[in-house]
Every structure is written in C-alpha cells, then in structure tokens.
PAZAPA-4460 file (N, C-alpha, C; in steps of 0.05 Angstrom, whole numbers, plus 32768, in hexadecimal, padded with zeros to 4 digits):
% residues 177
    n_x    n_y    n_z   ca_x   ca_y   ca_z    c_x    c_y    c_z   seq   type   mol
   7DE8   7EE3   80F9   7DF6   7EFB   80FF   7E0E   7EFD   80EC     1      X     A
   7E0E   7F17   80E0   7E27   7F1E   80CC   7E43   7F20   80DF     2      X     A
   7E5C   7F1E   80D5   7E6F   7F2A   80D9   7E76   7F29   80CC     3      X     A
   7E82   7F4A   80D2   7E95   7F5D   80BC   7EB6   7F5B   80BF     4      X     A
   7EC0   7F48   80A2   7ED6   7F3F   8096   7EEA   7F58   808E     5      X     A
   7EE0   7F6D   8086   7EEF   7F7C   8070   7EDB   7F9B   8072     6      X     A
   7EE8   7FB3   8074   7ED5   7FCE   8070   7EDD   7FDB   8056     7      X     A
   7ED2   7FE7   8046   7EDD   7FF4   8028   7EE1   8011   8030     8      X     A
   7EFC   8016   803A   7F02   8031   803F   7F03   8042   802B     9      X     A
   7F08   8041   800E   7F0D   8056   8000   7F0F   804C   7FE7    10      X     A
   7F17   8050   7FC8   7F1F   8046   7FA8   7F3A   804E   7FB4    11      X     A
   7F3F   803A   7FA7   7F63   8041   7F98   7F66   803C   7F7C    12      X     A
   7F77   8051   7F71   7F83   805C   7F5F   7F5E   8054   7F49    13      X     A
   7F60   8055   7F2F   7F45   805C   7F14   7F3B   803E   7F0F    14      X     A
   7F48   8021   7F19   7F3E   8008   7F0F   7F31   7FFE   7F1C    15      X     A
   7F21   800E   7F2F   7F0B   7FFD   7F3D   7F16   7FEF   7F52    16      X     A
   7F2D   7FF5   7F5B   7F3B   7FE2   7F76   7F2F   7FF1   7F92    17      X     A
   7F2B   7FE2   7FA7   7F25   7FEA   7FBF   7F39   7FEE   7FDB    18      X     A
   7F36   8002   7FE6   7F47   7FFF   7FFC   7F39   7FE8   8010    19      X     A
   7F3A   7FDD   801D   7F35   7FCC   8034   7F3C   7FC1   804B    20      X     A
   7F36   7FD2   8064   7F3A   7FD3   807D   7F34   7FB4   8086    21      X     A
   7F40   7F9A   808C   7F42   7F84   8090   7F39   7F86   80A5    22      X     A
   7F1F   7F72   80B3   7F1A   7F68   80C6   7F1A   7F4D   80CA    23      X     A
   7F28   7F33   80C8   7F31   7F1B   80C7   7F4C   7F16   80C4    24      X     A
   7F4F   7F00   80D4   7F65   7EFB   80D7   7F71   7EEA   80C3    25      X     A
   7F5C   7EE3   80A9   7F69   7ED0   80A0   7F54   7EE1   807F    26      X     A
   7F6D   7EFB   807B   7F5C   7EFF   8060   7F60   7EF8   8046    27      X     A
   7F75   7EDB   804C   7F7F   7ED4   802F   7F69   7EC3   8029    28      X     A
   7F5C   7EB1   803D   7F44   7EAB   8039   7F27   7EBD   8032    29      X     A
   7F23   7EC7   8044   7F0A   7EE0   8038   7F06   7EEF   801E    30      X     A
   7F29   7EFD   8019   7F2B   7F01   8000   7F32   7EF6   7FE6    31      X     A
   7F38   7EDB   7FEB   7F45   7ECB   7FD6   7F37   7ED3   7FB9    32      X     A
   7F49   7ED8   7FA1   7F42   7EDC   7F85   7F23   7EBC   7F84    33      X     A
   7F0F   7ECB   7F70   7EFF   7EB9   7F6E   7EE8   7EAA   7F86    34      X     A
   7EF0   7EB9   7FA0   7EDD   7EB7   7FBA   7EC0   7EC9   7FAF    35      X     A
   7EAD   7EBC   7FBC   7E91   7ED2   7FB6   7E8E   7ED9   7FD3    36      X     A
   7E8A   7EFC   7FD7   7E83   7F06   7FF1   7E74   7F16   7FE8    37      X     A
   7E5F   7F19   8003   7E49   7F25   800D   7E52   7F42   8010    38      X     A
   7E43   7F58   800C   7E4D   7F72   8018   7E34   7F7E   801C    39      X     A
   7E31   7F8E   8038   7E22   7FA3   803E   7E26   7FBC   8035    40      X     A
   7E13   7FCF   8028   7E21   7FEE   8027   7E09   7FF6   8030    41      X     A
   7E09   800B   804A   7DF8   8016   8056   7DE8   8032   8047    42      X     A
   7DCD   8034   8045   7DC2   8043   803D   7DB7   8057   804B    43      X     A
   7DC1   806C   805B   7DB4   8073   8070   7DBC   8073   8085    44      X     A
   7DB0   8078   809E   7DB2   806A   80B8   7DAA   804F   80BD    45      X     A
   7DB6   8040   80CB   7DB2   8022   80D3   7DB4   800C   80C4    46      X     A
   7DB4   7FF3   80D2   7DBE   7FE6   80C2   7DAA   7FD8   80B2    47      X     A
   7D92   7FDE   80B7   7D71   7FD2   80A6   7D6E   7FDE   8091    48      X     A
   7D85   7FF8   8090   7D86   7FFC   8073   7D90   7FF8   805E    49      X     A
   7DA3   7FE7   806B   7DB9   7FDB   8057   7DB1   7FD2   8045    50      X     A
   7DBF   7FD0   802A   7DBC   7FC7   800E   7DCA   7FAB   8013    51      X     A
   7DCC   7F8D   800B   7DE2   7F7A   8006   7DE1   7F7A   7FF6    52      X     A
   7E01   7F74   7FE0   7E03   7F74   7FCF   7E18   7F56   7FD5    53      X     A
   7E18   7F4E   7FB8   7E31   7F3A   7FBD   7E43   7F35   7FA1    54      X     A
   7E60   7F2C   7F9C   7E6A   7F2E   7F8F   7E81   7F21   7F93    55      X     A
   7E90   7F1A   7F7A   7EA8   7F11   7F79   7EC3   7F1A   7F78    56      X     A
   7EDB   7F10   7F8B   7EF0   7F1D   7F8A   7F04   7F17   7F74    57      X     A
   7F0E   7F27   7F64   7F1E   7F29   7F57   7F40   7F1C   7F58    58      X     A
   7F49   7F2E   7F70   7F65   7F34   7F77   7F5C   7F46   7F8E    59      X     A
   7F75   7F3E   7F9C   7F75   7F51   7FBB   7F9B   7F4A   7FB6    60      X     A
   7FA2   7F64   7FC3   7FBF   7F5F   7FCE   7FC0   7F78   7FDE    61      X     A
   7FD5   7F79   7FF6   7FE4   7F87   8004   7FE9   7F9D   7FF4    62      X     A
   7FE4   7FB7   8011   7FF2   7FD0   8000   7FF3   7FD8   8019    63      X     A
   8006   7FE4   801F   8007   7FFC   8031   7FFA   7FF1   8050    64      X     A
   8002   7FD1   805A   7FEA   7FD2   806D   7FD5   7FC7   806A    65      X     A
   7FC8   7FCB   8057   7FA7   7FCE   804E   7FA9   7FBB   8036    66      X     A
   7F93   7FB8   802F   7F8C   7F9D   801B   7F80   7FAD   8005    67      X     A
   7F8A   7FAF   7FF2   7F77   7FB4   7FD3   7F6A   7F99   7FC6    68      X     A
   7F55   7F9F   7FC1   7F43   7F8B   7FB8   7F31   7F97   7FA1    69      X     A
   7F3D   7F7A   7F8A   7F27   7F89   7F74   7F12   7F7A   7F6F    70      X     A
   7EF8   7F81   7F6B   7EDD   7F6B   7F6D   7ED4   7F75   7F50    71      X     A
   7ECF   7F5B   7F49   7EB9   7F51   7F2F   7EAC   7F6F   7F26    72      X     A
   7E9E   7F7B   7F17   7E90   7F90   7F0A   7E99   7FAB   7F1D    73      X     A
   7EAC   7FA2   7F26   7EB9   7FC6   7F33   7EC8   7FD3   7F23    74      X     A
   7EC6   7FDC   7F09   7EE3   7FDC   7EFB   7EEC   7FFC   7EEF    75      X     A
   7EDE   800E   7F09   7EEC   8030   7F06   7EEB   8034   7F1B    76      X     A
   7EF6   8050   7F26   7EF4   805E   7F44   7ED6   8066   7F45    77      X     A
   7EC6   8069   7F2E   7EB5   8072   7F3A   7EA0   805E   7F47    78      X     A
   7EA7   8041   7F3E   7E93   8030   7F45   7E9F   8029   7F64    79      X     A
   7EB7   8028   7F64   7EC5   801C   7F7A   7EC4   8037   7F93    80      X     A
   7EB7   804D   7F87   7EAB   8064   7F9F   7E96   805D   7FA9    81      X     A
   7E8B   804F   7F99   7E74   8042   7FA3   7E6A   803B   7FB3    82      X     A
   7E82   8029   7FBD   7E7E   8017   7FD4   7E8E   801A   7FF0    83      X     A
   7E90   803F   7FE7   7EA1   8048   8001   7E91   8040   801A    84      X     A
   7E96   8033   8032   7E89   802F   8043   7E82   800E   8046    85      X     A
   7E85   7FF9   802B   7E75   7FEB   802C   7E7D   7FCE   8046    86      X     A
   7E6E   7FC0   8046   7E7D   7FAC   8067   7E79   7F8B   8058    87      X     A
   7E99   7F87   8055   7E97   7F70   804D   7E94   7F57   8062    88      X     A
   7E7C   7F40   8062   7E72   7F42   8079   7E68   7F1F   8079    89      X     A
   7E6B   7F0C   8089   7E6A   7EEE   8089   7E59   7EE2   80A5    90      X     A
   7E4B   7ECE   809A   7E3E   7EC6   80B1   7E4E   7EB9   80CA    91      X     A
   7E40   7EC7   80DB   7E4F   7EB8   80FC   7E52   7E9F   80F4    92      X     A
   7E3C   7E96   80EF   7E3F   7E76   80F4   7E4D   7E61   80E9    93      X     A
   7E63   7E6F   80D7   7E74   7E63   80C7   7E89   7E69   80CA    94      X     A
   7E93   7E6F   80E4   7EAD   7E78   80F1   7EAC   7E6F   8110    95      X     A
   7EBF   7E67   8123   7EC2   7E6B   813D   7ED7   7E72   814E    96      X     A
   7EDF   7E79   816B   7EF5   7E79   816F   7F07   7E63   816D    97      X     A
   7F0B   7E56   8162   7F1A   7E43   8162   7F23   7E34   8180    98      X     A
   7F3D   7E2F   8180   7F49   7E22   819E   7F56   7E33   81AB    99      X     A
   7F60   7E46   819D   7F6F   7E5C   81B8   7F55   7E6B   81CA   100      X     A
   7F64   7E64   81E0   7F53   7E6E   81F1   7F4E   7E8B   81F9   101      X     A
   7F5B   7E99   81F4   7F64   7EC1   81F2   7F5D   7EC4   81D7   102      X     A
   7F4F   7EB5   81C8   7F43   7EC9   81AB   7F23   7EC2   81A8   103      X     A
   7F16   7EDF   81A6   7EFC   7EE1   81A2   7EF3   7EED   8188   104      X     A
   7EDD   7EE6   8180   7ECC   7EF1   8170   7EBC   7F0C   8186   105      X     A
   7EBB   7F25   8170   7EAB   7F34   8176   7E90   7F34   817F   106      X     A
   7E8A   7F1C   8173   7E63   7F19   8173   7E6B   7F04   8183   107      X     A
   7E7F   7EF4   818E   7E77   7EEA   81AE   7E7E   7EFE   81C2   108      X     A
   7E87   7F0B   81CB   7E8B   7F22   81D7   7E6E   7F2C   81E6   109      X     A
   7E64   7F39   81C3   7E4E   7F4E   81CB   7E39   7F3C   81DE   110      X     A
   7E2E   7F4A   81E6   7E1A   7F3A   81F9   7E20   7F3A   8215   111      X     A
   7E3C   7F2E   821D   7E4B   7F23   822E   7E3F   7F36   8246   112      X     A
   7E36   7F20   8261   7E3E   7F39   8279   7E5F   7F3F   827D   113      X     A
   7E5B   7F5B   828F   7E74   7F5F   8293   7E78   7F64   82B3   114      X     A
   7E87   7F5A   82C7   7E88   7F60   82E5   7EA2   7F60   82EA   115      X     A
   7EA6   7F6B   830C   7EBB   7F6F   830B   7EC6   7F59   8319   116      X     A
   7EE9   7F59   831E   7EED   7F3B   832B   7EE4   7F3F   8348   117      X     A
   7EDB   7F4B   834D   7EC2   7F41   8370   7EA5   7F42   836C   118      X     A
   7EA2   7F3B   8350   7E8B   7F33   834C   7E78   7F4B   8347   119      X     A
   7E7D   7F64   833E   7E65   7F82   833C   7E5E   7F7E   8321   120      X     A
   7E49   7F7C   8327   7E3F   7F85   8300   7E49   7F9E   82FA   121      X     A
   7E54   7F9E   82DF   7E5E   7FB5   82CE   7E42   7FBA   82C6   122      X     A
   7E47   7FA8   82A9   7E2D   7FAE   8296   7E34   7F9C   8280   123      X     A
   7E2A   7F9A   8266   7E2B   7F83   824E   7E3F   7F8A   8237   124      X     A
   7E4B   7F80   8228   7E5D   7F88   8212   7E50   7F93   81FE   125      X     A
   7E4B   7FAA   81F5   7E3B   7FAF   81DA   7E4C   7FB2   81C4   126      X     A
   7E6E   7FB7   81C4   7E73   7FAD   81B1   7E90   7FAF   81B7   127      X     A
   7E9F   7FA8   8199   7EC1   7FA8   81A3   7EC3   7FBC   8197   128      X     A
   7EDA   7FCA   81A0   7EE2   7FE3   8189   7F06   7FDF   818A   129      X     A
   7F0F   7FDE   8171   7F26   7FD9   8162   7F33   7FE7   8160   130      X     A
   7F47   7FF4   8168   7F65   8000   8169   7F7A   7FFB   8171   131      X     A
   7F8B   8009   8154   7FA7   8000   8159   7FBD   7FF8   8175   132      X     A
   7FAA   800B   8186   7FC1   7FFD   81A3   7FB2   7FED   81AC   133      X     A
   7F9F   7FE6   81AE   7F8E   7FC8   81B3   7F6D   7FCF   81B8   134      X     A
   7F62   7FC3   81BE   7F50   7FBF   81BD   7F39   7FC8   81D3   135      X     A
   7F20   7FCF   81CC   7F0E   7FDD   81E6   7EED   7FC3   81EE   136      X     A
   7EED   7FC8   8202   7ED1   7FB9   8203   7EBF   7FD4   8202   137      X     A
   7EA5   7FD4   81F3   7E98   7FE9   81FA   7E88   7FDE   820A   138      X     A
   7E7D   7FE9   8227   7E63   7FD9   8235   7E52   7FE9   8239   139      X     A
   7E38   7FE4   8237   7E2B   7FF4   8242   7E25   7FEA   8267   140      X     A
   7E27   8004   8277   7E1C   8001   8295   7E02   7FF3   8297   141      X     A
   7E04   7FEA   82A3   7DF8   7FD7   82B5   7DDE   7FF3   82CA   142      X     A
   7DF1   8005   82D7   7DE1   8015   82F0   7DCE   802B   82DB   143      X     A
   7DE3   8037   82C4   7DD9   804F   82B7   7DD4   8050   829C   144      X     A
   7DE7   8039   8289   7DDF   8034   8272   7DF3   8048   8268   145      X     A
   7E0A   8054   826F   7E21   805B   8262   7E2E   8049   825A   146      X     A
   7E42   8055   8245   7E55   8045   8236   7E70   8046   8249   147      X     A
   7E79   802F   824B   7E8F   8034   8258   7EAB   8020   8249   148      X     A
   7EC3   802D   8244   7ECE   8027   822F   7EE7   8011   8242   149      X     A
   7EED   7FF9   823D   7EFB   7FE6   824A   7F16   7FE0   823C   150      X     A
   7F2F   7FE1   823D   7F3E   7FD9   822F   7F3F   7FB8   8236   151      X     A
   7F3E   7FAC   8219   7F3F   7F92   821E   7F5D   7F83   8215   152      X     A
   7F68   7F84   8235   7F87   7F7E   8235   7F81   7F6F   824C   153      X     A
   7F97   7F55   824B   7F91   7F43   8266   7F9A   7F4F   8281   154      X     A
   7FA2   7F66   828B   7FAB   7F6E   829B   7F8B   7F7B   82A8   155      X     A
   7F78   7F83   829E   7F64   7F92   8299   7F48   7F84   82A7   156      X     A
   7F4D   7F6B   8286   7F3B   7F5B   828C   7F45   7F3D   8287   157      X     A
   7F4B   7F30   829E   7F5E   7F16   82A3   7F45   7F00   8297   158      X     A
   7F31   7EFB   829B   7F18   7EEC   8294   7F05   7EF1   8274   159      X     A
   7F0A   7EE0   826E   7EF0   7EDE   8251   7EE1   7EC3   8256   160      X     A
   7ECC   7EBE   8258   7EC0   7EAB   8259   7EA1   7EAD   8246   161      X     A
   7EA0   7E9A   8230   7E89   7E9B   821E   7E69   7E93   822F   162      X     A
   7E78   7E86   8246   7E58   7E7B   8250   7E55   7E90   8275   163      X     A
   7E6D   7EA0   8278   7E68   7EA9   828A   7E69   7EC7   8290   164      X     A
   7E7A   7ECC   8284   7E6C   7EEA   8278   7E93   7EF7   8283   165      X     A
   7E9A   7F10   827F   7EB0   7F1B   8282   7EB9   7F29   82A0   166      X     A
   7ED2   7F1D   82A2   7EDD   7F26   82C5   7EF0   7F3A   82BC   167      X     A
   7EEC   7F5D   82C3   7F06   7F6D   82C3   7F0A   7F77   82E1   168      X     A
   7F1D   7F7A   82E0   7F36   7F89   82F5   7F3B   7FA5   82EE   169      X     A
   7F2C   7FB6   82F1   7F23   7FCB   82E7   7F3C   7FE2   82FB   170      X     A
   7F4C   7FEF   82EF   7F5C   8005   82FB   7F52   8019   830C   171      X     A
   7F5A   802B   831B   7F4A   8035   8328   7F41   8054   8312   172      X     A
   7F24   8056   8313   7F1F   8072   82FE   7F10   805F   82E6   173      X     A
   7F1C   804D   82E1   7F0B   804A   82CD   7EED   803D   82D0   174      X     A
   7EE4   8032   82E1   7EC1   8035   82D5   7EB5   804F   82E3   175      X     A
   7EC3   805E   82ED   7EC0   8078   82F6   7EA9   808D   82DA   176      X     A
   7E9B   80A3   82DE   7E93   80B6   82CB   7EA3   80C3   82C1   177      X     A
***
C-alpha cells in the first residue's frame, strides 16, 4: 500500500520548482536534496490509471507555508505543469505509528470499524480527510452505506484502537441524515 508524502499543487515561478502540499510529518526527510522518490500522476479516472514515475530531489525549501521542491530533469514551468496533480507517494511498510499513542497513520485508520460508546455499529473508516481546523473520519454506514463525516477530536471520539476498531461519543444530530 502507497502513502501519499507530498501533492504537486501547482509550478512556481519559470525553473521548474514545484509547489508542494506536505503530507508528513517529517519532510526534511522525504524531501531531502539527493533523496529518490516515487510519484504517481493520474491519467484519467482512478487510480489503475496512474502513470509512476520516479525521480530525484534537487532542493526543497519553505515558502509561504508550502514547500518548493526542485526535482532532477524538471527544469521549466512547462515541465513542472506537468506534474500538476502528481502524489508523491511511499510504501506503508516502511513507516509506523511510532510510540505515541494519539498518532495514526491514515492507512491504519481506513478499514477500521466504527461504534458507538454503547456499543452500535456506525460503519467502517473509508478514509481521513484533512483540514485546517482538524480533521474528519469519513465512514461509510453500516445500515445504508452513506458517508457520514466524523470530526476526529478526542472529545468526539475518546477511543482509537488498531486491533479493535473506533469508539465515538457522537453529539446529538450528528449520525443523523
């Protein structure tokens, strides 16, 4: 299973530099000058259509927030349009949560049952979704196979467990239609 390190939001400025939406917590490693990474750029719909490509990093530094990164044979805007979209992207199996016990990987998540703390099946995690005020579980239902969107804050959902699946404390309205 891939996970996605880094997304190529856009070129900056004519030398082939990339904007890069950071997904890791540790991108001085991912992007280090002289690292070789993997990248997806989708062709299409889905992800069986994806192209991999792979390549070497140049230079990455801070800008604005966001990470510019310049890679090996990128060296104009038009090449670095290129790869608008592309997902810089590392195997699961060479990463884990470490020892804190409140930090997950996305791809342990997905899967996950989800119930409530008296024990109701919700439904399964199909994925995380990422924003600035924190974070969402997406699940799909369990009864109907809707999406139902979870903020994942410990007030919410007090329980994460990798071998037992997720306990929320759900407000009143929200697993509501």
């Amino acid at each position: 299973m891939d996970l996605v390190v880094g997304r190529v939001v856009k070129p900056h400025g004519v030398r082939g530099e990339l904007v890069v939406d950071v997904r890791t917590d540790e991108p001085e490693l991912r992007f280090a000058p002289g690292t070789r990474v993997r990248g997806l750029l989708s062709r299409g719909k889905g992800a069986k259509n994806a192209e991999e490509r792979r390549f070497t990093i140049n230079a990455a530094r801070n800008h604005s927030g966001r990470l510019l990164v310049s890679l090996d044979g990128v060296a104009d805007r038009d090449a670095a349009d290129e790869l608008r979209g592309l997902l810089f992207v590392i195997d699961a199996a060479d990463v884990d949560s470490g020892d804190d016990p409140n930090e997950f990987y996305d791809h342990e998540l997905i899967g996950l049952p989800v119930r409530t703390v008296e024990g109701a099946a919700i439904g399964e995690v199909r994925d995380v979704i990422h924003l600035p005020a924190s974070d969402l579980l997406a699940v799909t239902a369990a009864a109907d196979g809707r999406e139902i969107l979870i903020p994942f804050v410990g007030e919410i959902v007090p329980t994460v467990s990798l071998d037992d699946g997720i306990v929320v404390d759900p407000p009143d309205g929200l697993l509501e239609e």
